[in-house]
C-alpha positions in Angstrom: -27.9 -16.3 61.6 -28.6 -18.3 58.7 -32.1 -16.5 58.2 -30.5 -13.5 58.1 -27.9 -14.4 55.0 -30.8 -15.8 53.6 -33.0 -12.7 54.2 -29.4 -10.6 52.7 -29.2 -13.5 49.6 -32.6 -12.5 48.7 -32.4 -9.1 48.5 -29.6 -9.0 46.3 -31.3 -11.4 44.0 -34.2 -9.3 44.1 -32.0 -6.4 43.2 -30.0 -7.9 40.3 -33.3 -9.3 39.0 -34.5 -5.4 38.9 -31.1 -3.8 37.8 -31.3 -6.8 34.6 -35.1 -5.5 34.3 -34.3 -2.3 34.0 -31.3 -3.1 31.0 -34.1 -5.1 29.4 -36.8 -2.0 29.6 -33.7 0.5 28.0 -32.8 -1.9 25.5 -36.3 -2.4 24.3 -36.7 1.3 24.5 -34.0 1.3 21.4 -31.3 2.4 24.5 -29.9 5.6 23.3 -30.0 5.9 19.7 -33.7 5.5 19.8 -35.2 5.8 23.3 -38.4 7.5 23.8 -37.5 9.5 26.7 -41.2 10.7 27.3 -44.8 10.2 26.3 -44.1 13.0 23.6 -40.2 14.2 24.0 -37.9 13.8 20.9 -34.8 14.8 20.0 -34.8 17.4 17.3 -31.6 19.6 15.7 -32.1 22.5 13.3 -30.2 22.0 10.1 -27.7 24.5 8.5 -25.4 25.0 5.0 -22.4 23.5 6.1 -19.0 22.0 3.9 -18.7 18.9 3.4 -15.9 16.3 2.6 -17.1 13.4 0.9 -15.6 10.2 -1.1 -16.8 7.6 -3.9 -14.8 4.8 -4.6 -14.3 3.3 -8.1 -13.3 -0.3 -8.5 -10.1 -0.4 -10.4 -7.3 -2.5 -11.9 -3.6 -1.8 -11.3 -1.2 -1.7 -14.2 3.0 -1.1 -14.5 3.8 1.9 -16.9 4.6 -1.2 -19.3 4.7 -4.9 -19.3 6.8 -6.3 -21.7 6.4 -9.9 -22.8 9.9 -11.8 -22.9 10.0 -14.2 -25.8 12.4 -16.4 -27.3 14.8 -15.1 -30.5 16.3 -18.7 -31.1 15.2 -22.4 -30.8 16.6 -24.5 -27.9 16.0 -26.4 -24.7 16.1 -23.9 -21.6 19.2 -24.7 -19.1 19.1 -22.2 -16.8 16.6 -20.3 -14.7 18.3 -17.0 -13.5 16.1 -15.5 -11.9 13.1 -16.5 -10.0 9.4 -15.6 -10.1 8.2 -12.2 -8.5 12.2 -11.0 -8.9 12.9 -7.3 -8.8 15.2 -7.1 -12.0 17.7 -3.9 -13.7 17.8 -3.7 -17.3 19.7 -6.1 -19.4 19.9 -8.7 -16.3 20.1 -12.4 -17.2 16.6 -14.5 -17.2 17.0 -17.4 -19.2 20.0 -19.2 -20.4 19.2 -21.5 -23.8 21.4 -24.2 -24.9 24.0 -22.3 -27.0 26.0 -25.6 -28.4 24.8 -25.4 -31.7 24.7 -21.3 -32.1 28.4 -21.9 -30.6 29.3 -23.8 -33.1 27.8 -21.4 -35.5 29.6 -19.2 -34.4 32.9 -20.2 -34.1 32.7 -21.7 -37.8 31.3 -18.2 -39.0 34.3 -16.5 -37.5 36.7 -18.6 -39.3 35.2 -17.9 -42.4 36.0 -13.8 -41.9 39.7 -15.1 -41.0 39.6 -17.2 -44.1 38.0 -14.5 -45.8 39.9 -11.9 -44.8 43.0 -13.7 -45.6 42.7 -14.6 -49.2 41.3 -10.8 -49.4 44.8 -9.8 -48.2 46.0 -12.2 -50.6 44.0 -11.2 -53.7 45.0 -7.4 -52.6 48.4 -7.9 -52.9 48.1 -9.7 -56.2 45.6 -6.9 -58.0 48.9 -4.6 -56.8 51.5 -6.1 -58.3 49.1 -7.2 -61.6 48.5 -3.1 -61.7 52.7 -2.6 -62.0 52.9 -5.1 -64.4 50.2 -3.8 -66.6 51.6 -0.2 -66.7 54.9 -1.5 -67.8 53.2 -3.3 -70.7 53.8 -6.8 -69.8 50.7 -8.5 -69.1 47.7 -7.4 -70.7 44.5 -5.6 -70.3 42.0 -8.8 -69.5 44.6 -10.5 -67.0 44.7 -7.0 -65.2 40.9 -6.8 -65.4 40.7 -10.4 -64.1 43.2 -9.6 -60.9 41.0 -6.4 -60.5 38.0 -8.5 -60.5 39.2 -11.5 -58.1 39.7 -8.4 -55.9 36.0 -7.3 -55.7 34.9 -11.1 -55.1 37.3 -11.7 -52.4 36.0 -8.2 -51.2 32.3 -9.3 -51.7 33.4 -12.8 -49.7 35.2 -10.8 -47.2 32.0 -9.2 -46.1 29.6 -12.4 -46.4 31.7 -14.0 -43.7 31.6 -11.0 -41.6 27.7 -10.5 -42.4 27.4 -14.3 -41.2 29.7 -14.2 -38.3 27.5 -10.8 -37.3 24.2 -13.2 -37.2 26.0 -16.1 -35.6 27.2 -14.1 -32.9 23.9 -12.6 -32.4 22.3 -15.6 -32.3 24.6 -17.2 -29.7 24.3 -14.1 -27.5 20.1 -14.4 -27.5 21.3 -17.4 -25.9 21.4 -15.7 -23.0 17.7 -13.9 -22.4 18.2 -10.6 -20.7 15.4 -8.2 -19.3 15.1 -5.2 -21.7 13.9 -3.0 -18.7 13.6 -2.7 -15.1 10.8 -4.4 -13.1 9.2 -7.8 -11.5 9.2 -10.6 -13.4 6.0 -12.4 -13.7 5.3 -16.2 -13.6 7.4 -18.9 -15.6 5.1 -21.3 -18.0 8.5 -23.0 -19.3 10.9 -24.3 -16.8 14.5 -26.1 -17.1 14.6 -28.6 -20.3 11.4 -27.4 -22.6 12.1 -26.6 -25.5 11.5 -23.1 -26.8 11.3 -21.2 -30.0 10.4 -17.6 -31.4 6.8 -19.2 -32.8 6.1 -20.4 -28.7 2.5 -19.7 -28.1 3.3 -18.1 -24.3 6.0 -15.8 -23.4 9.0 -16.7 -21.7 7.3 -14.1 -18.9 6.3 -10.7 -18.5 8.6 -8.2 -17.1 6.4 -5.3 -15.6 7.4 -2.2 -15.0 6.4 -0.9 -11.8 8.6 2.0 -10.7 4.7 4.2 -11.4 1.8 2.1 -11.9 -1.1 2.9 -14.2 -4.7 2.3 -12.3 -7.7 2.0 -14.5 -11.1 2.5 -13.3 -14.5 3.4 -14.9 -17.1 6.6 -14.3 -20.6 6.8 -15.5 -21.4 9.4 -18.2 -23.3 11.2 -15.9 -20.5 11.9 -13.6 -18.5 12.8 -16.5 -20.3 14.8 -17.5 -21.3 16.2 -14.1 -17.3 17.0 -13.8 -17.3 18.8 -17.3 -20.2 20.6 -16.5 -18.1 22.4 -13.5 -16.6 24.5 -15.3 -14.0 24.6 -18.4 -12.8 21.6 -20.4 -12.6 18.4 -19.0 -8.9 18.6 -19.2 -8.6 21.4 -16.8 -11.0 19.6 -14.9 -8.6 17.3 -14.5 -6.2 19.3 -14.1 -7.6 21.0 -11.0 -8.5 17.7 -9.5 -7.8 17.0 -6.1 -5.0 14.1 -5.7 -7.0 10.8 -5.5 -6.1 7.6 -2.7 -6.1 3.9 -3.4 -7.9 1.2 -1.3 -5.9 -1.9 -1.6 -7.6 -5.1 -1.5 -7.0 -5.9 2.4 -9.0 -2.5 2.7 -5.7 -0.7 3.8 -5.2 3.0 2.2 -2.3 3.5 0.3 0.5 5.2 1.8 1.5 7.8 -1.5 -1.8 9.4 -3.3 -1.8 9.9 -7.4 -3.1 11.8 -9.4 -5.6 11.2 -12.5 -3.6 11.8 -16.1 -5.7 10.7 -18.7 -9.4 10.0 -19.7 -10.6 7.9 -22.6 -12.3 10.0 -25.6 -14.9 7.2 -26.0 -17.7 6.2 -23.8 -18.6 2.3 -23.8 -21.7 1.6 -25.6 -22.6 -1.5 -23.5 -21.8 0.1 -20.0 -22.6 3.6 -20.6 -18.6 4.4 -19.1 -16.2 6.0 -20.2 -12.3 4.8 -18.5 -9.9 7.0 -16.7 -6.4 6.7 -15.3 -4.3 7.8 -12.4 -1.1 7.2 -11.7 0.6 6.4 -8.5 4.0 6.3 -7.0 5.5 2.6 -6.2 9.0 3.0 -4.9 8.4 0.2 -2.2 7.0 -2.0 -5.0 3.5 -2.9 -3.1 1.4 -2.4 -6.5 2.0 -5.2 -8.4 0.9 -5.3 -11.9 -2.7 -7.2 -12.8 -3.8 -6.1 -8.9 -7.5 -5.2 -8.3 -8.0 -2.2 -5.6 -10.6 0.9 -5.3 -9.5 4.2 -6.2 -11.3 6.5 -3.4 -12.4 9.9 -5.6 -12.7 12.7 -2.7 -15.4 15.5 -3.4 -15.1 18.6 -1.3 -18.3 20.2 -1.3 -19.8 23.9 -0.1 -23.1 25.5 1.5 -24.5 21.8 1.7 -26.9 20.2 4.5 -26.0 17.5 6.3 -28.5 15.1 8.2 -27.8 12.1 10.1 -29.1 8.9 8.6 -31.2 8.0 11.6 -33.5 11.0 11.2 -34.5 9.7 7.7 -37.2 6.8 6.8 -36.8 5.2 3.5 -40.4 4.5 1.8 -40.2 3.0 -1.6 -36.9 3.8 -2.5 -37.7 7.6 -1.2 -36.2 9.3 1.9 -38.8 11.1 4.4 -37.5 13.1 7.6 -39.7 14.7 10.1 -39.8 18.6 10.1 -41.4 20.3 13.1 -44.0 23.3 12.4 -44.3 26.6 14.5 -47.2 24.3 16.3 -44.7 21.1 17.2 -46.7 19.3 15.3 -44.6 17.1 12.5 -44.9 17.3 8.9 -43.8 13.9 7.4 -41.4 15.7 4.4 -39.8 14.0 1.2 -35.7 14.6 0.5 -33.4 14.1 -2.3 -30.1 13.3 -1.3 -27.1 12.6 -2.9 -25.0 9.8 -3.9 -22.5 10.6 -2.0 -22.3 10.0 2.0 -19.9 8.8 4.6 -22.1 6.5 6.3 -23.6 8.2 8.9 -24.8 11.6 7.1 -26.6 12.1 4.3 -26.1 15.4 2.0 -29.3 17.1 1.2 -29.8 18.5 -2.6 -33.6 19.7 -2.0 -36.4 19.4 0.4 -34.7 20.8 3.6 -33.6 25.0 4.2 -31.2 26.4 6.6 -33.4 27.0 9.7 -35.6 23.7 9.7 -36.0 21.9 12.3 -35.9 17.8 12.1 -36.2 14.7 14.2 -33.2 13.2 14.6 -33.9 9.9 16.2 -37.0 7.6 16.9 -38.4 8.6 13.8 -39.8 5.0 13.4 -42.5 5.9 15.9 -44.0 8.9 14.5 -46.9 9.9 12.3 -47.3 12.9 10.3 -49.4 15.7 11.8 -48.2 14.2 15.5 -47.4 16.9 18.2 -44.2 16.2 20.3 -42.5 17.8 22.7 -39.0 18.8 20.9 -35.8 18.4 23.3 -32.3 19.2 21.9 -29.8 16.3 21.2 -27.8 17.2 24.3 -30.9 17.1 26.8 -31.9 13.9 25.3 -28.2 13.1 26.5 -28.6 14.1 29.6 -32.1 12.1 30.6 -30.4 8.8 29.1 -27.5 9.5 31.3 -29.4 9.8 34.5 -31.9 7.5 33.6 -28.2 5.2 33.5 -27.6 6.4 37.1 -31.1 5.9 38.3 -30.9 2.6 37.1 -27.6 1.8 38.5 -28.4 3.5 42.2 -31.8 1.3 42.4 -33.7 4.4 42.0 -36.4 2.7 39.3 -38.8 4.9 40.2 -37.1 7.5 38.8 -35.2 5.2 36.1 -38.3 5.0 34.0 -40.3 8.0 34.7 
């Protein structure tokens, strides 16, 4: 009994041994994406003009429509914080409160001085009257009528001094109170409850952004600008005609709502060689936040274009090579362009390639020009890795690595 569970232990050992053997031989074959699956077999896929849709991304700074610094119009320690940092304020809303007790004062003595002032003008009125009635019935004379006429004008001229200075002190006391001139966030606070402020401060208050569209800034070569001018008609109906553009937010999320690209600078940077461009984006759930950094992602749709996959090329000296089979099956080790653009896994041909050719598409790492294979299609190659899988997994070795 126990020879037998031994005999029964040892087989299964032995098979686990071969199944892990045969995982090792497949993985060091390159398992599918580069197994050899003969002496001479390769996979090999004619290429055609195809459309493509492609993407750049642009790195980019986020920017509210405007961001308005909030300073000080009078001198005072702050008392009050109404708001906090990051706060979603309307226009006119309280920020800051300042200490008013002095500008209060001001202004309570100012409007005692238009009462004052308006009083002895009543007074002075009344007098030039009854001066005027006297003088037409001849019983005062001409210079104590002019002087009644000209106490009049003074008290007049007072009148409105005490209003002008009750206008300034009642100004003054109401910057007391610093409100938001628009709607937006409010940014950080470099002065808090009891530092003293003035209109000559060195930092704002804060910054009040407004955020209901943000601006985003990013850069393009002169090439590519002139690549898009070059399409055909100005480069404002390029714009114009350009597809909407996405944003790639810093946690590498998409942004929900796409923009659109406004505005393009007239002059190209002389130490970069750039030239900047806007677009501008929808923020009703306030995500973009003014001073952020994101990508703006630039789609390019693009026609009668080849497409390769990036395994079939070999990069030698900063050149790309694919393998095109000849009417012979031999291989002819062939130079590409390709073009900036790709999504990772193709490349876009721009010359070396026609419609019709036929390439390697994987293992190219083990061939040699003039080498003769045996070409298989993508989908046999499939097929053999599959049942070389099977063999593999039903013992059958012998057939697992033929």
């Amino acid at each position: 009994m126990n020879m037998r569970v031994e005999k029964n232990r040892s087989f299964s050992s032995s098979r686990i041994a071969m199944v892990a053997l045969g995982m090792f031989l497949l993985t060091a074959c390159g398992g599918q994406g580069g197994m050899k699956l003969g002496d001479d077999e390769f996979a090999v896929e004619t290429v055609s003009f195809t459309s493509s849709e492609q993407t750049t991304q642009y790195p980019a700074t986020i920017k509210g429509l405007q961001d308005i610094e909030i300073r000080p119009q009078v001198s005072g320690f702050i008392v009050k914080l109404c708001v906090d940092e990051g706060a979603t304020v309307r226009k006119g809303q309280a920020l800051f409160e300042i200490d008013p007790t002095q500008y209060k004062a001001a202004y309570d003595q100012a409007k005692a001085g238009v009462e004052s002032a308006e009083a002895n003008l009543k007074t002075v009125a009344e007098t030039e009257v009854n001066k005027k009635m006297l003088h037409e019935q001849k019983i005062i004379s001409d210079f104590e009528y002019q002087t009644a006429v000209n106490n009049l004008l003074t008290a007049k001229a007072n009148a409105a001094q005490a209003k002008a200075a009750y206008a300034a002190a009642k100004q003054n006391l109401g910057f007391c109170t610093v409100t938001s001139p628009s709607d937006g966030v409010i940014g950080t606070f470099p002065y808090r409850v009891g530092a003293l402020v003035s209109p000559s401060v060195a930092e704002p208050l804060t910054t009040v952004s407004q955020i209901g569209d943000m601006y985003v800034y990013f850069s393009m070569t002169e090439k590519q600008l002139l690549d898009l001018t070059r399409a055909g008609g100005t480069l404002k109906e390029q714009l114009e005609k350009m597809p909407a553009v996405q944003l790639q937010l810093a946690d590498g999320t998409l942004y929900a709502d796409s923009g659109k690209i406004d505005a393009v600078s007239g002059v190209i940077d002389q130490t970069t060689g750039s030239v900047s461009m806007r677009a501008i984006f929808p923020n009703k759930q306030n995500i973009l936040r003014s001073g952020g950094m994101a990508n703006v992602v630039f789609p390019y749709a693009m026609e009668n274009v080849i497409l390769i996959p990036q395994t079939a090329t070999q990069e030698i000296q900063d050149k790309k090579f694919v393998y095109v089979l000849q009417a012979d099956s031999t291989l002819k080790h062939t130079e590409v362009k390709i073009s900036n653009l790709n999504d990772g896994k193709n490349y876009i041909v721009t010359s070396g390639l026609n419609a019709g050719d036929k390439i390697v598409v994987e293992g190219v790492q083990n061939l040699q020009d003039g080498q003769k294979i045996v070409p298989i299609t993508v989908a046999q190659k499939e097929a053999k890795y599959q049942q070389a899988l099977k063999d593999q997994h039903d013992g059958n070795f012998a057939t697992a690595f033929k």
